[in-house]
N, C-alpha and C positions, 0 to 999 in steps of 0.2 A: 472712540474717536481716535482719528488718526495724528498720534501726535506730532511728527515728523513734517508733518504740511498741518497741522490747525484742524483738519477737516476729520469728518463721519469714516468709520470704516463701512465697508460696503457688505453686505452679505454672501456674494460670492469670493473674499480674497481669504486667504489661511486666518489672517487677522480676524476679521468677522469668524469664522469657526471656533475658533480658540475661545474669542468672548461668548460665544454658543456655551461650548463647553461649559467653562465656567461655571454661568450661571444656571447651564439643567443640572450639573452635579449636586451647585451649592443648594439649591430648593428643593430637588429629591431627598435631601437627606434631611430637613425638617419634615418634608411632605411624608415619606417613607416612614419615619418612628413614630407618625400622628398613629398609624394603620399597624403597623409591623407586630408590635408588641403585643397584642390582642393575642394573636396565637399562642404567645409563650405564657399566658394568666397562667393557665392551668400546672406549669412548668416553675414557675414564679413562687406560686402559690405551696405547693410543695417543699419545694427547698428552702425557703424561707419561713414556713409556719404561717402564714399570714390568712386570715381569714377575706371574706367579700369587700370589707369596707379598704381595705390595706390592696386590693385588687383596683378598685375603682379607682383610687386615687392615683395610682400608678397611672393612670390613664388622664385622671380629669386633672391630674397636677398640671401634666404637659401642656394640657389647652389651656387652664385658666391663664397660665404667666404668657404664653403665647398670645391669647386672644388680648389679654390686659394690655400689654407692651407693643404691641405690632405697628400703632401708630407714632409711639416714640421714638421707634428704629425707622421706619421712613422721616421722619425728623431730624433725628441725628444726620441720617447720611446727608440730607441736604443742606445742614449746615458744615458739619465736619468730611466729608467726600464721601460719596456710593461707595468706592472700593474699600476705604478704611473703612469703615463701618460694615460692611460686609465680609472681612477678611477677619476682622473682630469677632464677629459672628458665628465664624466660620470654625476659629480657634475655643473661644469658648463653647461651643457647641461639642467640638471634640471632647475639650476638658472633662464635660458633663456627662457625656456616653464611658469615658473611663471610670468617671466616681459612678455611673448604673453599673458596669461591668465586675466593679468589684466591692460593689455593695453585699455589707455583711448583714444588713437586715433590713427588712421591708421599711420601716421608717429611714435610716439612708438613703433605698433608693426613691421612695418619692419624691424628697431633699433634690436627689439628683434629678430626677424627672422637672421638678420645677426649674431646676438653672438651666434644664435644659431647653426649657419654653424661653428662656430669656433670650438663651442664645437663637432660637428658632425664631423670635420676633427681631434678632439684629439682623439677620441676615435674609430672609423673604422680602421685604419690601423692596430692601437692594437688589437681590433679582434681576428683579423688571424695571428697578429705576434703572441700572447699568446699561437693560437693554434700548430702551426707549432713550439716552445720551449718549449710547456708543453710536448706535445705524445712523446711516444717512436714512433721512426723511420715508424718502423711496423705497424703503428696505426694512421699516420697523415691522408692519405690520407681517412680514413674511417671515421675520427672526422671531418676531412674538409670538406665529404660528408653530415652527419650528421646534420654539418653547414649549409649547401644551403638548405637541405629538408626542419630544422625546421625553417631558415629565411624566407623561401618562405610561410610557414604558416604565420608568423605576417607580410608578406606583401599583401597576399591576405585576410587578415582581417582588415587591416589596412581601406582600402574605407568601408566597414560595421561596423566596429565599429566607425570612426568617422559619417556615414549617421545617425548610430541609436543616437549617443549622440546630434548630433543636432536637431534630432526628437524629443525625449526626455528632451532636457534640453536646453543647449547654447551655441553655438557654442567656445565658451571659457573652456569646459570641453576636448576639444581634445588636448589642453596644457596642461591644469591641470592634465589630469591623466598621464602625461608625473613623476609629482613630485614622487607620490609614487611606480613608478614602477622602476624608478632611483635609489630611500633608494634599493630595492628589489636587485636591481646587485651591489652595493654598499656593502651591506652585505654579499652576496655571493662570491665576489671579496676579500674584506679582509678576510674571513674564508679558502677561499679555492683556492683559483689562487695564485700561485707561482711567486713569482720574474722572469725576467730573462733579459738582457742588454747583448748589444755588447762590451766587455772590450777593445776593438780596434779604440771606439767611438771617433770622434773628442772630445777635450774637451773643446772647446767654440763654439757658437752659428756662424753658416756660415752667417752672417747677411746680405751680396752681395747677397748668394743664395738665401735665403731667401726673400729678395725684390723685385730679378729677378722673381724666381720661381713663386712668388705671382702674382706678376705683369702679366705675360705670361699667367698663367688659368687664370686669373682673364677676362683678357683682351679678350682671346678666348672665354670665357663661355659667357662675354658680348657683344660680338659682333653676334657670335651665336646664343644667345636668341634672339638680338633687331632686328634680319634678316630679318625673317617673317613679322614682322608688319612695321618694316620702310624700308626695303627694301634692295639689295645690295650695291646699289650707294648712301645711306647714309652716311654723313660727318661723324656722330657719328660711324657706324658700319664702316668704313673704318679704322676713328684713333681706334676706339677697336682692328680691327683686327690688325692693322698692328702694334702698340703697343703688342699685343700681342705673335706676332710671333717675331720681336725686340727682346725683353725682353727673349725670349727663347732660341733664340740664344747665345745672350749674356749670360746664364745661364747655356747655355752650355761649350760656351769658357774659362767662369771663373771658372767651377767645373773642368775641365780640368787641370787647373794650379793651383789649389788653393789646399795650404797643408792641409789643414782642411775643405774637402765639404761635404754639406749637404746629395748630391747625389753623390757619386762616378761612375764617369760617366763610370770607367774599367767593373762594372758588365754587361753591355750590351754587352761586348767581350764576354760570357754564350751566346752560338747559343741557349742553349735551354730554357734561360730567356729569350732574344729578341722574339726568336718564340716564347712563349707562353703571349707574352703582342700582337707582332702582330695579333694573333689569337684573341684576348681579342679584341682587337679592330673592326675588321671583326665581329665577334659575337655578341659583345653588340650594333652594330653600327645598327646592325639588328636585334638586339631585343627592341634596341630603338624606330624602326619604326614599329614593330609587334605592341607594348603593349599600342604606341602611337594608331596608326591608328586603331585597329581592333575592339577596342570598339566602336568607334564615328564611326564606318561602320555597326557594329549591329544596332546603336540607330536611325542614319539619313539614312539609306538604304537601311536595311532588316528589321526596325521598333520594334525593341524588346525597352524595355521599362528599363531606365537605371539600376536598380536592374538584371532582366534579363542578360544584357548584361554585368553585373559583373560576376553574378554568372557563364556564361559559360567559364570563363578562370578556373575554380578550378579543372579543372582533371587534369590541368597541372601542378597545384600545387600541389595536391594529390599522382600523379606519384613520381613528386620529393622528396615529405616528404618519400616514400617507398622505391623509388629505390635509392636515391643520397649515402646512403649512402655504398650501396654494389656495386652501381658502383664504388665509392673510392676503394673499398677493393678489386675489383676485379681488378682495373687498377694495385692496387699495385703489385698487380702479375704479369697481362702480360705487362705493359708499358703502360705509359701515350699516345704512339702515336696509337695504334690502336683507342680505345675511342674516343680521339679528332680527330680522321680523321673521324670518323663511324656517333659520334655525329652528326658535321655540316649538313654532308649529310642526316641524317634521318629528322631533322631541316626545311632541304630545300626542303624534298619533301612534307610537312606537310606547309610550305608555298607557295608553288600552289597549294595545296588544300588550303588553306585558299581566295587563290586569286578569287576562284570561289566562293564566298558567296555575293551573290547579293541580290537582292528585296525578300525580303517575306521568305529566307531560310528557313529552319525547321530545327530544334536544331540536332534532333537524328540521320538526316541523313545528312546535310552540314555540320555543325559548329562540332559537338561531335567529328568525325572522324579525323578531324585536330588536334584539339588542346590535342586529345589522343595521336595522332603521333607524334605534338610538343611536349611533354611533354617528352614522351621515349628520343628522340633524345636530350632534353635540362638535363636530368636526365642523358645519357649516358656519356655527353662534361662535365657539369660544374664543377664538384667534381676533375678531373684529371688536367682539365685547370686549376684552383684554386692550385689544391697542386701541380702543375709543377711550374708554376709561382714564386711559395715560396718554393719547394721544391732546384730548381736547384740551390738556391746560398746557401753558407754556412749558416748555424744559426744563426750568431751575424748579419745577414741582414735582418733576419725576418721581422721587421718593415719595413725599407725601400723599402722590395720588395712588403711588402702587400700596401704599400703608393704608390709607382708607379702602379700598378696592378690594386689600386681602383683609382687611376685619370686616364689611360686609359680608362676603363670602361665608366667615370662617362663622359669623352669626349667626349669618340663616342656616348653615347645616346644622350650628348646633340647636337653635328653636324648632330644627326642620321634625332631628332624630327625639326629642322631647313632645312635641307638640302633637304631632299627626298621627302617631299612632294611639294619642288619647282622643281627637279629632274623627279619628275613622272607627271608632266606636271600642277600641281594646277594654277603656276604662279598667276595672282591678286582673283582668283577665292576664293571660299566660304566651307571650310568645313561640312558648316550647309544646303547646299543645296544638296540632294542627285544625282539630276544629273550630276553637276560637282563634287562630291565626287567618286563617282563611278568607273570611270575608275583611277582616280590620285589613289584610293585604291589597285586598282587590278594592278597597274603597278609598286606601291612601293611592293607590298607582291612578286611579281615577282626579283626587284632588290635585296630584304632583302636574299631571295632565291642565285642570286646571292654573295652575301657576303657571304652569310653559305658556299657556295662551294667555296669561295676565301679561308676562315679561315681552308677548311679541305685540302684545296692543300697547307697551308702554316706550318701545322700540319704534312702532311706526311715528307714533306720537311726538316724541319730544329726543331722538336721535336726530339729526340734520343728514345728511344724505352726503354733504361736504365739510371737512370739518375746517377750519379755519386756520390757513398760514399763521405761523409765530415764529418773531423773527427769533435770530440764534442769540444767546447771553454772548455776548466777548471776550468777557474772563469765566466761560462755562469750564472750559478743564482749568486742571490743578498742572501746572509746571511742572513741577515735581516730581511730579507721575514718571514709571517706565516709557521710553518711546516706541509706539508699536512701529513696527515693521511695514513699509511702506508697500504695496501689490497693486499690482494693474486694477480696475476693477473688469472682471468678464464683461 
């Protein structure tokens, strides 16, 4: 928002850039350490003594405190400002990549790994809350496009640049350079990101919900993740789960009646926020299993060599740094719901062709043709899904809606990566073997398929084609705030 006059910055002025900036840095760099580290177990594992279970957690720490806290950070910022709470975020986040960098042994760095889901859930919600109260109206959807294309860049760079720093140097440089890219949005954030808060914000902390809240991802993401390797009818994945769901409940009944919640459970009465998280769901639950499985079916099945089998996902990344962002601008025209019904569908027919990549493929005529079509079709959906989601409720929910919107997301990949490949038949079976990888591959690219076309009959359905004016809050920004710099708009 342009504080100088009251009003939205625009998407074409340096102002609008800068707040771009911003918030692709600050999400890349929670988004990027979800994925990054995976390359360095092997590097990890060694230097440190650590056996599988001291591997896993380095990983599942991050998500659980993430997925647990994500809707408390969309909370916070709406009571306390998007930009504080995201600059918070942002600082602690660093903090946490310095204690991984110079962790002296595998239980430190989980420690670390966990603060640093904390900081990864202050700071995502804000994001997108920032972007959706910075734009003028006219211009969200094109910024929110903008978003996906150049996040999708530092996330398809994210496994190359940390392979090359562990080639290179030590596996403790994929934290470290976490430090001064943080100063980098830091600076950019106090110069030029505008205040902006819910003045309707509870004014104390829902601390029930909060517990609940926590407790309920928490409990889901862990029992989730421990699925696969100990089983369904494990003691531990049983009380996770069912703690889990518990706790959610209960989080539900208490935001219900509680004068001051974290989550105002009325926003879900929005036919067109409910459909647009259940679509989120259906979508990422299958993008979960796509981004899961299709690499480790080039590398054990069709033999590409893991670099190889990186680099063939980047056209779909390349589509979306091009198109996301005029697919925003075009949805803003004709409605959120053509897009997201079109998307899915073009999604799921680029996942049967995907389902046909077996032994020995050749790039230019199996693999290239899908993940060009994946690409169109994820370039079509996500820019619209994204600004319906945040667009349908009023303004001063910004945070909250981008805080539920990214724990749906971050759920269904995780139920996605657990569930499907027990679903598509693996059962005690071997990822690393390609003849029982084989069919579990082609039969999950098939159900992912199916979810795409659940998520675009759910899209026709219950999306609205128009979403509905809301007027502006009046003490939406904070005074306070730096004054952005005033620009024509183009």
């Amino acid at each position: 928002m342009d504080l100088t006059t009251g009003g939205p910055v625009r998407y074409s002025t340096a102002a609008g850039r800068w707040v771009l900036l911003a918030t692709v840095l600050g999400s890349s760099l929670a988004f990027i350490d979800s994925t990054v580290v995976n390359i360095a177990l092997p590097e990890i594992g060694r230097d440190l003594g650590s056996g599988a279970a001291g591997l896993q957690w380095t990983i599942n720490g991050y998500s659980l405190s993430l997925a647990a806290l994500i809707l408390l950070g969309g909370s916070l910022g709406d009571r306390f400002g998007r930009k504080r709470i995201f600059m918070i975020g942002v600082t602690w986040f660093a903090i946490a990549s310095l204690l991984c960098g110079i962790a002296p042994s595998i239980e430190t760095l989980v420690i670390a790994r966990i603060l640093q889901g904390i900081g990864g859930a202050l700071l995502t919600p804000g994001a997108l809350a920032i972007l959706e109260a910075s734009f003028a109206p006219e211009d969200r959807a094109k910024a929110i496009g903008a978003w996906s294309g150049l996040g999708g860049i530092g996330g398809a760079l994210g496994p190359f640049l940390g392979g090359w720093l562990v080639d290179v140097g030590d596996w403790r440089y994929i934290f470290l350079i976490n430090v001064p890219l943080a100063a980098l949005v830091l600076w950019v954030a106090a110069r030029h990101v505008p205040e902006s808060r819910n003045p309707a914000a509870a004014q104390r902390i829902d601390s029930i919900g909060v517990v609940t809240g926590a407790l309920g991802l928490a409990g889901l993401t862990y029992g989730f993740t421990a699925w696969p390797s100990r089983g369904p009818g494990d003691p531990m994945v049983v009380a996770a789960l069912a703690v889990g769901v518990l706790s959610l409940v209960f989080f539900v009944l208490f935001e219900r009646r509680s004068a001051h919640p974290m989550l105002p459970v009325r926003i879900f009465n929005n036919t067109a926020f409910s459909g647009a998280n259940l679509v989120t769901f259906l979508v990422y639950a299958a993008n979960g299993g796509v981004f899961f499985l299709f690499v480790i079916n080039l590398q054990v099945v069709s033999g590409y060599t893991p670099l190889a089998s990186g680099i063939a996902l980047l056209p779909t990344t390349a589509l979306m740094l091009v198109l996301s962002a005029r697919s925003g601008a075009l949805s803003q025209r004709t409605g959120p719901r053509i897009p997201m019904t079109v998307g899915p569908l073009v999604c799921a027919v680029a996942l049967v062709m995907m389902s046909r990549i077996g032994a020995d493929a050749p790039y230019w005529t199996a693999v290239f043709p899908a993940v060009v079509v994946f690409g169109l079709g994820l370039s079509i959906l996500v820019a619209p899904l994204t600004s319906t989601a945040l667009g349908a409720l009023e303004d001063s929910y910004a945070g909250i809606a981008s805080g539920v919107n990214n724990a749906v997301a971050r759920a269904a990949g995780l139920l996605a990566v657990a569930v499907l490949p027990l679903a598509a038949g693996l059962g005690g079976g071997s990822l690393t073997d390609a003849t029982q990888l084989e069919p579990v591959y082609q039969n999950t690219m098939l159900i992912c398929a199916g979810l795409m076309v659940g998520g675009a009959a759910l899209a026709f359905l219950l999306v609205p084609n128009i979403l509905p004016a809301h007027a502006s809050a009046r003490t939406f920004c904070d005074p306070g705030s730096p004054l952005a710099v005033r620009e024509p708009a183009a």
